[in-house]
C-alpha positions in Angstrom: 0.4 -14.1 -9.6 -0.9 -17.1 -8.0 1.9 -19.2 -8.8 4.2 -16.5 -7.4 2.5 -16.1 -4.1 2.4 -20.1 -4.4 5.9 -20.1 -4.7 6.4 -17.4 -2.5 4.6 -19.0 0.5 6.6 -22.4 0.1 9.7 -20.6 0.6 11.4 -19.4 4.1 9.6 -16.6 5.3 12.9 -14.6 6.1 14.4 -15.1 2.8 14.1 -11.7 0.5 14.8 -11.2 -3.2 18.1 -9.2 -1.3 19.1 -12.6 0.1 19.0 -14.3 -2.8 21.1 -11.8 -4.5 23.0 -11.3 -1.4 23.5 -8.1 -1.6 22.0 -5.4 1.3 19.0 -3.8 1.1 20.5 -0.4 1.0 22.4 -1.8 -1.9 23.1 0.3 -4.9 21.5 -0.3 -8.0 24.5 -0.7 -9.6 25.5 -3.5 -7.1 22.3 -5.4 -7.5 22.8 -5.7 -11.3 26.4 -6.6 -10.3 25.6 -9.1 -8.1 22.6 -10.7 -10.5 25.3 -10.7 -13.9 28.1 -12.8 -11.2 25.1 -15.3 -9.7 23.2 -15.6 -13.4 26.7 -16.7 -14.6 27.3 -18.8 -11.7 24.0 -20.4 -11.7 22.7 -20.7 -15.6 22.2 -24.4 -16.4 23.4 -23.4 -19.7 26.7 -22.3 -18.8 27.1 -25.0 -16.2 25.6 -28.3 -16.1 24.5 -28.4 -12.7 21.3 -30.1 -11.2 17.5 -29.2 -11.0 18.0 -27.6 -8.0 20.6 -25.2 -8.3 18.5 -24.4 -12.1 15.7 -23.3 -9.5 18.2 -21.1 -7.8 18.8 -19.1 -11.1 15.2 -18.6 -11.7 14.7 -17.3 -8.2 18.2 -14.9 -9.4 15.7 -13.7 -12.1 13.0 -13.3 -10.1 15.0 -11.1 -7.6 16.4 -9.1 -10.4 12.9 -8.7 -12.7 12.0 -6.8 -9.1 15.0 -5.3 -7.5 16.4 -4.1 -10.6 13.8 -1.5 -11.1 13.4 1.5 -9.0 9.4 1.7 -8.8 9.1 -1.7 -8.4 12.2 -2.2 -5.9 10.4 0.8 -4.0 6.9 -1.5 -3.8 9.0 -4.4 -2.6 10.8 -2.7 -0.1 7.4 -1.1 1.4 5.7 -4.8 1.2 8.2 -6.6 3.3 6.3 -6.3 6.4 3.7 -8.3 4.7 2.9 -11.6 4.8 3.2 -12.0 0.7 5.5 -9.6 -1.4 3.5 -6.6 -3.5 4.8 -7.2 -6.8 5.0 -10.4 -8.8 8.0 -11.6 -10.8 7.4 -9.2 -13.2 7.3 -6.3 -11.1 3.7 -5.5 -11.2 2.1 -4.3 -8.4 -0.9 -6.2 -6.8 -2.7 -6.0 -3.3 -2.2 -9.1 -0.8 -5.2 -8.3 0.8 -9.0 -7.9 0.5 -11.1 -4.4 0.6 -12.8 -6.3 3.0 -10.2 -6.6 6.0 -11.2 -3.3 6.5 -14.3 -4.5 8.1 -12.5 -7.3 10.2 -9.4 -5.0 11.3 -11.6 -1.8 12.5 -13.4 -2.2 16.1 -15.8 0.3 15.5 -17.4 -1.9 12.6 -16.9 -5.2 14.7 -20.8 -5.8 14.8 -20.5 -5.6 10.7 -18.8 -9.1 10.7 -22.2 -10.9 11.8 -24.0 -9.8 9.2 -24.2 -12.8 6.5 -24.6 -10.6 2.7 -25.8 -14.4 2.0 -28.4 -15.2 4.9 -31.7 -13.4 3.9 -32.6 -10.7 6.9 -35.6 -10.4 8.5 -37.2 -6.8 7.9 -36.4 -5.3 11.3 -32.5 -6.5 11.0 -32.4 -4.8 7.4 -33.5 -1.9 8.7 -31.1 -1.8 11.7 -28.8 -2.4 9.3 -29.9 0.3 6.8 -30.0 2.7 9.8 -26.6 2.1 11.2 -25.1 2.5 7.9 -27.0 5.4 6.7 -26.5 7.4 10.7 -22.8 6.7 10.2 -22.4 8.3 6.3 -25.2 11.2 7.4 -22.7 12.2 10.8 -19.9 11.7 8.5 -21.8 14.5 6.1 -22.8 16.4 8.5 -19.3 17.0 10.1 -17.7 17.2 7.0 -20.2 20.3 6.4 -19.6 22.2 10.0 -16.0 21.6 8.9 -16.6 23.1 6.1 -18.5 26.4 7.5 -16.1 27.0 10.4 -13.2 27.0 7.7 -14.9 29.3 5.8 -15.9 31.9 8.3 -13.1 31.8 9.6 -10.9 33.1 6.3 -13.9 35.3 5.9 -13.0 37.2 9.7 -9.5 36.7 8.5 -10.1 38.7 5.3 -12.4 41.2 7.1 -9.8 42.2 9.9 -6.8 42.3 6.6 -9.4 45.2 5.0 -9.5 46.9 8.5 -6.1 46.9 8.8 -5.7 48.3 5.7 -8.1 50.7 5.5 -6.3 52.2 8.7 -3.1 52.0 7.3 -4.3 54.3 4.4 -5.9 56.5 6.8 -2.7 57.1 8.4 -0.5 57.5 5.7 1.2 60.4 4.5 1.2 61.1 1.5 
């Protein structure tokens, strides 16, 4: 994985495993495995005694195809394009670009979070700020979940007392 997001980063930014296949990226599977069988045969420096670099370009063919050429794997590529390093190595296995951390450095609501050191020891007033913040945020979190929760439910529990009204004046009423 580290050699492909290596690799990966050296290349052009705007070149896609669609480029190097040139095909479109609403292509057909069937044209993808069309266009890798014409290029591998183009490009294999056993077929054709051609120089190191155009040996690179059939392992880059390879690469493209190893992803493109498999639906679930194709779908994670597409979906990672916006990203700054693909989804899915060269063997189409999935893998996250980024760390569960960003979550800290992205959200401005937990902006203050990023000054905390985990490394630097705290003083005993800062921990408990800390511990407070924290624990005020999951309780309201709870606590709304809960009301949520209890509104939901007596709510249905109106709804299923006005059904039994309804029906209990609809049997009054019927003829039988």
């Amino acid at each position: 994985m580290a050699y492909l997001a290596c690799e990966f980063s050296r290349r052009s930014t705007t070149e896609t495993y669609y480029d190097v296949l040139g095909v479109s990226k609403d292509a057909s599977m069937q044209e993808i495995k069309e266009a890798y069988f014409s290029l591998s045969k183009q490009y294999h420096p056993d077929l054709n005694k051609i120089d190191q670099p155009s040996g690179n370009h059939f392992k880059r063919i390879a690469e493209a195809y190893s992803v493109l050429g498999k639906a679930e794997s194709r779908n994670t590529y597409d979906f990672s394009l916006n990203q700054a390093l693909p989804a899915v190595d060269s063997k189409g296995e999935s893998y996250s670009t980024s760390s569960v951390y960003d979550i800290f450095n992205k959200h401005p609501a937990l902006t203050d979070l990023n000054k905390i050191n985990p490394v630097k020891e705290m003083s005993e007033s800062d921990l408990w700020k800390r511990r407070l913040t924290v624990g005020t945020f999951f309780f309201t979190t709870f606590a709304f979940t809960a009301l949520l929760h209890f509104e939901k439910e007596k709510l249905n529990h109106q709804k299923f007392q006005h059904l039994i009204k309804q029906l209990e004046t609809e049997v009054e009423t019927a003829d039988f």
